[in-house]
C-alpha positions in Angstrom: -91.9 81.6 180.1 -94.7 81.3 182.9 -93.2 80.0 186.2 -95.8 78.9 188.4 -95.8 77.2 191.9 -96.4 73.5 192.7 -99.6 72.3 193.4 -100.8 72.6 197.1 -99.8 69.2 199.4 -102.0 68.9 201.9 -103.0 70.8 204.6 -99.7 72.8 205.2 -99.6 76.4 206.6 -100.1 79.1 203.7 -96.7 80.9 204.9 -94.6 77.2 205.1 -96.2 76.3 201.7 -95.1 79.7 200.1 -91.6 79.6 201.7 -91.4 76.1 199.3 -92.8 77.3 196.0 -95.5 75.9 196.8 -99.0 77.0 196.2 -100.9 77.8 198.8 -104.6 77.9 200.5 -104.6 81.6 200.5 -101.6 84.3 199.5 -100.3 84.3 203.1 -99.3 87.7 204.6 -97.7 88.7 207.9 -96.1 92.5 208.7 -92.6 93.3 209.5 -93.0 95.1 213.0 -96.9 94.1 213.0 -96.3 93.7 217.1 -95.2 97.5 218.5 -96.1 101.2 218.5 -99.0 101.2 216.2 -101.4 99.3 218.7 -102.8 100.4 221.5 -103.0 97.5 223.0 -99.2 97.3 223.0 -98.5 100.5 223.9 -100.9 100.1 227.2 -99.0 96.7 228.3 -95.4 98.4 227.6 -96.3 101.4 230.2 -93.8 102.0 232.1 -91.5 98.7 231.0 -88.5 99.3 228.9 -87.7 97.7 225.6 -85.1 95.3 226.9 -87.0 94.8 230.1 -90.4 93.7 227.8 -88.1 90.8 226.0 -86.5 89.5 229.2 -89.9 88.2 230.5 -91.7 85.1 228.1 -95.5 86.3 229.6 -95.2 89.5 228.1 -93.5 88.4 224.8 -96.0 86.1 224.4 -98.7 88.2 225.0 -97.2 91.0 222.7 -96.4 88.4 219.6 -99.8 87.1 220.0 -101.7 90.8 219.9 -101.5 91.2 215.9 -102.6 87.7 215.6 -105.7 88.2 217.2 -106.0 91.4 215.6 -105.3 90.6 211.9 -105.5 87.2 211.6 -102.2 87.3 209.6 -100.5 83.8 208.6 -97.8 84.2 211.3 -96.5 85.5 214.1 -92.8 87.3 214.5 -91.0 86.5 217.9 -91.2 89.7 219.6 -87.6 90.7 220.8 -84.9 92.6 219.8 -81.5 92.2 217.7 -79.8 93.8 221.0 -80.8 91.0 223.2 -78.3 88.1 223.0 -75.7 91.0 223.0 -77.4 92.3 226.2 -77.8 89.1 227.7 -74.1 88.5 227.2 -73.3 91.3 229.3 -72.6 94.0 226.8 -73.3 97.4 228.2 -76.4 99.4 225.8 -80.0 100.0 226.1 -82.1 101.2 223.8 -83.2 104.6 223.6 -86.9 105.7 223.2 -86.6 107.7 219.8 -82.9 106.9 219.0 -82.0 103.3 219.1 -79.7 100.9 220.7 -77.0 102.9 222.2 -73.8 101.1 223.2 -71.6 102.6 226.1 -68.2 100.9 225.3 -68.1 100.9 221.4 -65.9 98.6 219.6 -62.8 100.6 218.1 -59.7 98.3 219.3 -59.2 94.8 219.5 -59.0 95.3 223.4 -62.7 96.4 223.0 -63.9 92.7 221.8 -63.5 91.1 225.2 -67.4 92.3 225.5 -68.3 89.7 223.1 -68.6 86.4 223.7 -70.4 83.3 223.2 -73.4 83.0 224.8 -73.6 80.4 228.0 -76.1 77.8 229.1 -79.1 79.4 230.5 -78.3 83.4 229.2 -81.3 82.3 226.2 -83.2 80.1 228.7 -85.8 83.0 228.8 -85.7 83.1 224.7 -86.5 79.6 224.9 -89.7 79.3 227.4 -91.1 82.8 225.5 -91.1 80.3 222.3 -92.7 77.6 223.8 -95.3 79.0 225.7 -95.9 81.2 222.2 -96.0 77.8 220.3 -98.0 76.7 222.7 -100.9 79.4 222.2 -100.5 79.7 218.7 -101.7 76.5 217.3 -101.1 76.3 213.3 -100.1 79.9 212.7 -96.3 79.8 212.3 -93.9 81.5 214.9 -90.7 83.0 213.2 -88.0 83.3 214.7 -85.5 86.1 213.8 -81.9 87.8 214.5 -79.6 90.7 213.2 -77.3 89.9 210.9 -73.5 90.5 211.6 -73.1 93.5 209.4 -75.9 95.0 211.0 -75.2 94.1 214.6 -71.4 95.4 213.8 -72.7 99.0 212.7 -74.4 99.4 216.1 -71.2 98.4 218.5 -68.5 100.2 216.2 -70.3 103.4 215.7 -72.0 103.0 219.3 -75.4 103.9 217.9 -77.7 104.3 215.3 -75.5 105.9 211.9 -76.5 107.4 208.6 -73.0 106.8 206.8 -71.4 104.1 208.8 -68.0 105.6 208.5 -66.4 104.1 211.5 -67.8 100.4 210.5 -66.9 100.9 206.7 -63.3 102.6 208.1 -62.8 99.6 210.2 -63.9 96.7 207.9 -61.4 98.0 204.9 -58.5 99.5 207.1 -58.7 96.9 210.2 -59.2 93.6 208.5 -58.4 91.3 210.8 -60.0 93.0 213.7 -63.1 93.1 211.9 -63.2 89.5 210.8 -63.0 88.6 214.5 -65.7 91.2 215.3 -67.5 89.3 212.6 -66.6 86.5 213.4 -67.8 86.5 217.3 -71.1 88.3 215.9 -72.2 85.4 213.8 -71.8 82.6 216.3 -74.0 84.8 219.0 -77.0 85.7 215.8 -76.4 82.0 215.3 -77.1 80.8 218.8 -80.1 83.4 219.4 -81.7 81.9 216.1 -80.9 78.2 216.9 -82.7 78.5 220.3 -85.6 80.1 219.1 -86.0 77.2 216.5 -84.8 74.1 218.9 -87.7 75.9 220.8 -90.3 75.5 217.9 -90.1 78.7 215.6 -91.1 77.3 212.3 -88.8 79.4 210.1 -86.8 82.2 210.6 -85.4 85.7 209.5 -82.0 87.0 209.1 -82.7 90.7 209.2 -79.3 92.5 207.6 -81.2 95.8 208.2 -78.1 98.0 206.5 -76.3 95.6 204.6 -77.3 98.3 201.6 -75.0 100.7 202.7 -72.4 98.6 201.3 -70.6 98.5 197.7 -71.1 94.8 196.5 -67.6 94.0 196.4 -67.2 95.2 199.9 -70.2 93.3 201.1 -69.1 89.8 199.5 -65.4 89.8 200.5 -66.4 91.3 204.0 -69.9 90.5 205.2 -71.2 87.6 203.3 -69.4 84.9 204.8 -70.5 86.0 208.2 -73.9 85.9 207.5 -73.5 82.6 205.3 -72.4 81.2 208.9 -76.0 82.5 210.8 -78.0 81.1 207.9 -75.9 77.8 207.8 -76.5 77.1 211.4 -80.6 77.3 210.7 -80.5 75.1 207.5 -79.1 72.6 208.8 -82.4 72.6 211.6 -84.3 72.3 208.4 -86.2 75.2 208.6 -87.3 78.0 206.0 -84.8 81.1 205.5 -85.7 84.4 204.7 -83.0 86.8 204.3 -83.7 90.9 204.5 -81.9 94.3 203.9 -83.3 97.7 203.0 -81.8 99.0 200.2 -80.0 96.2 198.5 -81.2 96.0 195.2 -77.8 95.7 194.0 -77.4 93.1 196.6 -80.1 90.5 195.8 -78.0 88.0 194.4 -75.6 87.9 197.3 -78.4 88.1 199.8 -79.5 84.7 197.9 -76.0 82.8 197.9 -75.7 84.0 201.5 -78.3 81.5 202.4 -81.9 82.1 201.6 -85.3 79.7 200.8 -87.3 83.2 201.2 -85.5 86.4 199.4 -87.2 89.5 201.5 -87.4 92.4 198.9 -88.0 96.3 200.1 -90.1 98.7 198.0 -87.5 99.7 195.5 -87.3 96.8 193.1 -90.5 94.9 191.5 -90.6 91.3 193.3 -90.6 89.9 189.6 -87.9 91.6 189.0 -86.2 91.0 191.9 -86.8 87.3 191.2 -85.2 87.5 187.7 -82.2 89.3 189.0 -81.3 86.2 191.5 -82.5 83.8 189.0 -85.1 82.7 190.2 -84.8 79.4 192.4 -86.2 80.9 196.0 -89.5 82.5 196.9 -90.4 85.7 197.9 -91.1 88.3 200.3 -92.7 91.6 200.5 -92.7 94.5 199.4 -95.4 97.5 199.6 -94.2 100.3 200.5 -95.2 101.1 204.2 -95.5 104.9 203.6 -98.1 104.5 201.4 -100.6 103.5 204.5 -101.1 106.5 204.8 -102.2 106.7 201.5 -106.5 106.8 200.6 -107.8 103.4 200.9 -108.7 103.2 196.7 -104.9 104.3 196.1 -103.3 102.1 199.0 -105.5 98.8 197.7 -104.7 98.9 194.1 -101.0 99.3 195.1 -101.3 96.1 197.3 -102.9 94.1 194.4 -99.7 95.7 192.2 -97.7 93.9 194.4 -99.4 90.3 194.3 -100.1 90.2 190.8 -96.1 90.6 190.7 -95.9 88.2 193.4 -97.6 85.8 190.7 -94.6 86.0 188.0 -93.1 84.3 191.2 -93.8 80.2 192.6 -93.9 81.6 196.3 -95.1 84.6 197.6 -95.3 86.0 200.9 -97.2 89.5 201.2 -95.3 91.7 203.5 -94.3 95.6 203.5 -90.9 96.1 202.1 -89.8 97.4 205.9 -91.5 97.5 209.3 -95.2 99.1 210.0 -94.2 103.1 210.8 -95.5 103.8 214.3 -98.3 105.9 212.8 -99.4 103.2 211.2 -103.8 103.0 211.4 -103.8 99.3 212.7 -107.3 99.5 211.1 -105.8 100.1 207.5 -103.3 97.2 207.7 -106.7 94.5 209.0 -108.4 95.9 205.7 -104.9 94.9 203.6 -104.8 91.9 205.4 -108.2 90.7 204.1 -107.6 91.9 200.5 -104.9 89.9 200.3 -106.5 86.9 201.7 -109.7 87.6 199.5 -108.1 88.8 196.6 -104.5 87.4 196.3 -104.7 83.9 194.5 -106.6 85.2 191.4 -104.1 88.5 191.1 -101.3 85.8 191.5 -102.9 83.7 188.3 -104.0 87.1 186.3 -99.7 87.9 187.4 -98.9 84.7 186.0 -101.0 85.1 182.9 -99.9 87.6 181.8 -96.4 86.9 181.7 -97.5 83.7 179.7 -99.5 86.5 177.4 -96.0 88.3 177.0 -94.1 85.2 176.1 -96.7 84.0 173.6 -94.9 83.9 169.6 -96.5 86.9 167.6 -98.1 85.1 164.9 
């Protein structure tokens, strides 16, 4: 069976009309982490600023979300930030390392330990706020998105105090502590949820939960323990009637619950086919990704039929969104990602339709 998008409506956005299933101008394509390290013009107007000090002032996030913009011309921008900053504008105690991470100096362990978190209070998001507007502002008909950390994620961070590659404290807590970790869950989603609410109330267009590590987790631990947390972030957007895309690395096993979660948009990494990856939820959102970002640093011949791979299995999809299936590596030649940019743009609606065709080809009765 051939499942195609709706017809275009108007003059809509390319990334707002994807997000709906519905077809747009062009394929529209923006970057996970397409504002950072691999510019130079980033790097030269972070000197000397720290990570946390960068998002605490709107001039500079505006003039950091706007740089790939102007550089790529890609169909949105990302609100430049951090999934530490309503937690740092709470008063938790962390920074964020250069070459580690976010780095908490009183991790969570006890239930004496959650007194760090609270909700946030009028005016702590005030500079969130006036970084969207003025970026709304300068941005004209190129979508901002607005984005947090999903409570899972945000959890791994303050139980383990840092960045983890097994998550044994957060896994020991969630299944041996219950009731301290719902609360810990429970206090994360409410702050991801006000962070994402003021960025829309602001004028973000749609938004991203990013649950960076969610696939760390066996299924059944993920629904009973984490799902319901996140439902409540992506919950507070829909009813602000914006698009939802909903992201983790490594949960192809997953997919379904990222959907049910809340999602209009399913983000997909590099591991599973975004057709198949579509089937496996059953169809009914759009979307997102999903080259993989190591390959940039493939030759351009190799890296360009692998980015028309991924639309023509965009088009077994109605609503695509081009994307890598995680964030540009810092190594990244920003001149390489301006050249995928334009394939997609030139290329990408007749790979959708030669996608969709031949799906319709493989459905056809043998006669």
């Amino acid at each position: 069976m051939t499942h195609r998008a709706e017809p275009p409506t108007g003059d809509e956005p390319p990334l707002l009309a994807a997000a709906r299933g519905v077809e747009p101008s062009r394929v529209p394509v923006w970057f996970m982490r397409q504002a950072g390290r691999s510019l130079p013009e980033y790097r030269r107007v972070r000197e000397g600023i720290s990570m946390l000090d960068s998002c605490a002032r709107p001039d500079l996030v505006t003039e950091i979300t706007l740089q790939p913009v102007r550089r790529y011309d890609v169909d949105a921008a990302i609100f430049y930030s951090d999934i530490m900053v309503p937690l740092k504008a709470i008063g938790v105690d962390l920074d964020i390392v250069p070459g580690t991470g976010p780095v908490i100096a009183s991790p969570i362990r006890s239930d004496a330990d959650l007194a760090q978190l609270r909700d946030p209070q009028p005016g702590e998001l005030d500079h969130v706020a006036e970084a969207v507007r003025l970026l709304v502002a300068e941005l004209g008909d190129v979508p901002l998105i607005g984005f947090c950390g999903a409570p899972f994620t945000l959890a791994s961070y303050l139980v383990e105090g840092g960045p983890s590659k097994d998550y044994s404290r957060t896994k020991a807590m969630m299944v041996g502590a219950p009731e301290l970790w719902r609360e810990l869950m429970e206090r994360l989603a409410r702050i991801s949820a006000a962070f994402l609410t003021t960025q829309v109330r602001a004028g973000a267009r749609l938004v991203q939960v990013f649950d960076s590590w969610a696939g760390a987790l066996a299924p059944a631990d993920y629904r009973a323990s984490v799902q319901p947390h996140t439902a409540t972030v992506l919950a507070a957007v829909g009813e602000l009637g914006v698009p939802r895309i909903h992201f983790g690395v490594g949960t192809g096993e997953l997919l379904g619950d990222l959907v049910a979660a809340g999602a209009d948009v399913l983000g997909v990494d590099w591991r599973v086919p975004l057709d198949e990856a579509w089937r496996r939820v059953g169809g009914g959102v759009a979307v997102q990704g999903n080259l993989d970002p190591a390959l940039l640093g493939a030759p351009w011949p190799v890296l360009a039929e692998r980015v028309r791979e991924v639309l023509r299995a965009g088009g077994r999809v109605p609503g695509h969104i081009f994307n890598l299936g995680h964030g540009v590596p810092p190594a990244a030649d920003p001149d390489v990602l301006a050249r995928v940019v334009e394939l997609v743009h030139a290329e990408g609606l007749a790979l959708r339709e030669a996608g969709a065709e031949r799906v319709a080809d493989e459905a056809a009765p043998v006669r």
